[in-house]
C-alpha positions in Angstrom: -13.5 -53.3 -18.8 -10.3 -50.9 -18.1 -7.8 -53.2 -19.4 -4.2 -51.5 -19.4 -1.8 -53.0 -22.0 1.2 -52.4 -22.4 3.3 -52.6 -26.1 5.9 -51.5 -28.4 5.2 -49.2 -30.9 6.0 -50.4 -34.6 3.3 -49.3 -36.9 3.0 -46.0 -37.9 -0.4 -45.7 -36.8 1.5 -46.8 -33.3 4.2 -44.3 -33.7 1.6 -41.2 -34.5 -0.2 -42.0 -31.6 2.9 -41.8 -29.6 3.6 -38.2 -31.2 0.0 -37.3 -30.7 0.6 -37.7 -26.6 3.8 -36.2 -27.0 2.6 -33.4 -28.4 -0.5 -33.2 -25.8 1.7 -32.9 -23.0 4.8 -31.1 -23.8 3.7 -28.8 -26.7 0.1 -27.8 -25.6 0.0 -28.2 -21.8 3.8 -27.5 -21.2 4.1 -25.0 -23.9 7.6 -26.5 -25.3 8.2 -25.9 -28.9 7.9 -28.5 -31.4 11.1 -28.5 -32.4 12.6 -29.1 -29.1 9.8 -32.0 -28.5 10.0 -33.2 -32.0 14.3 -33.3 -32.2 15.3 -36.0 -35.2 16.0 -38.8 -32.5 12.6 -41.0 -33.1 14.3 -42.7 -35.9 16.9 -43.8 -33.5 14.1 -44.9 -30.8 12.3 -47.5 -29.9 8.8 -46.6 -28.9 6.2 -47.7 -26.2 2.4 -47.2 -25.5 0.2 -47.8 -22.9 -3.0 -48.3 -24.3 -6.6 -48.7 -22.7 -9.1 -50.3 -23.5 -7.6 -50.0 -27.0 -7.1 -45.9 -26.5 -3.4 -45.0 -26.5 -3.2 -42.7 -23.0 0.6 -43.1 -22.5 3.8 -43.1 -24.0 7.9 -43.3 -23.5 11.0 -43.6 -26.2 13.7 -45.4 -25.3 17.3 -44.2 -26.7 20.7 -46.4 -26.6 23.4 -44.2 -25.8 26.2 -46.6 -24.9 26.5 -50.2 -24.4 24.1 -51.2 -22.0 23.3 -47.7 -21.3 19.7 -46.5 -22.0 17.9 -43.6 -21.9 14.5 -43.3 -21.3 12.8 -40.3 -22.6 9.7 -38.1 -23.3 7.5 -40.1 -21.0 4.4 -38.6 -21.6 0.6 -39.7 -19.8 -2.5 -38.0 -20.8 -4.0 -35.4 -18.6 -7.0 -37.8 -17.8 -5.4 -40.9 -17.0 -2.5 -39.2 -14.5 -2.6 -40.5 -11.2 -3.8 -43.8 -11.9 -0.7 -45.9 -12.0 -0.6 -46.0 -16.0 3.3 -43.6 -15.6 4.7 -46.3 -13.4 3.1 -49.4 -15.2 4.8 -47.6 -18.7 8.1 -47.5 -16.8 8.3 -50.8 -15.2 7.2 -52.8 -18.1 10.5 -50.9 -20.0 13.0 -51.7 -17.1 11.4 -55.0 -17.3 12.0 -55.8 -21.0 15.7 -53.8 -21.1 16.4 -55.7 -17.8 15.2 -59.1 -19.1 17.3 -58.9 -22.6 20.5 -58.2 -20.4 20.5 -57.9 -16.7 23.6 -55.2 -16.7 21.9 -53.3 -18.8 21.5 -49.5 -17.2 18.5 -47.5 -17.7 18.8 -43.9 -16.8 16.1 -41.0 -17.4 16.1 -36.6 -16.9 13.4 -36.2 -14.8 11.6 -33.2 -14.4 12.0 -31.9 -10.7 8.3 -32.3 -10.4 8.3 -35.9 -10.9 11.4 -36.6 -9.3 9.6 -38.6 -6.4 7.3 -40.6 -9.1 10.6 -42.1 -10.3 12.4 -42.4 -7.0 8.8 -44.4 -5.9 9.6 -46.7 -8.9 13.5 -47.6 -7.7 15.6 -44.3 -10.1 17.7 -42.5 -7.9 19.1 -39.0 -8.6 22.3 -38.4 -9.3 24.8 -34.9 -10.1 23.2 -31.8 -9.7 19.6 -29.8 -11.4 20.0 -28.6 -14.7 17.8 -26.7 -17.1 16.4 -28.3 -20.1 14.2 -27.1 -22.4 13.6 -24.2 -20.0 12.5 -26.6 -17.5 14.8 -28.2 -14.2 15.6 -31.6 -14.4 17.7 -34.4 -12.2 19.3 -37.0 -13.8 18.5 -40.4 -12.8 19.8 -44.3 -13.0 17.8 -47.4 -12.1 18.6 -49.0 -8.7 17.9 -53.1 -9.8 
């Protein structure tokens, strides 16, 4: 059985977890520093896992920045389970629950340039110009509803 579920984080079993894949992907194979990765803002956050068959293989924060403005951040899959839908089931299930508590509520994400076209296959489009962050380029992007 390879049952993908999707759910908040709010335990903080959940939420370690969710900093365990964090720090997977960004710190050890991305070689960002924990300080950047790890930035104060997870208080702030509300937090989401993908889990399979009760193994947590994906994660995303979400940040309010402005009313009906949200961010979503450090979306994060393990190296094993890429490629197999679990990044666009993590970020459709979040548009759909920000989308379903308000419909004019804006979701907006910096996107690595490398998975620019994963997002734009999932309805963001880019807008304003590359930047660096973290040492890395990056394209801001909205949600087209």
């Amino acid at each position: 059985m390879n049952e993908l579920n999707f759910k908040k984080a709010v335990s903080i079993y959940e939420i370690e977890f969710c900093y365990y894949i964090r720090k997977k992907v960004f710190c050890d194979e991305q070689k960002i520093s924990k300080d950047i990765e790890f930035d104060g803002l997870d208080n702030v956050c509300e937090h989401f896992l993908i889990t399979k068959n009760k193994e947590a293989i994906a994660t995303a924060r979400v940040r309010k920045k402005e009313n009906y403005i949200y961010k979503i951040e450090r979306v994060s899959v393990l190296i094993s389970h890429r490629r197999n839908n679990v990044g666009s089931l993590l970020i459709r299930e979040i548009v759909n629950k920000y989308k379903k508590i308000e419909k004019k509520n804006s979701l907006i994400l910096h996107s690595q340039v490398t998975a620019e076209n994963f997002y734009k296959s999932i309805n963001f489009i880019p807008y304003g110009k590359q930047f660096l962050e973290d040492g890395i380029f990056h394209i801001a992007m909205r949600y087209l509803a």
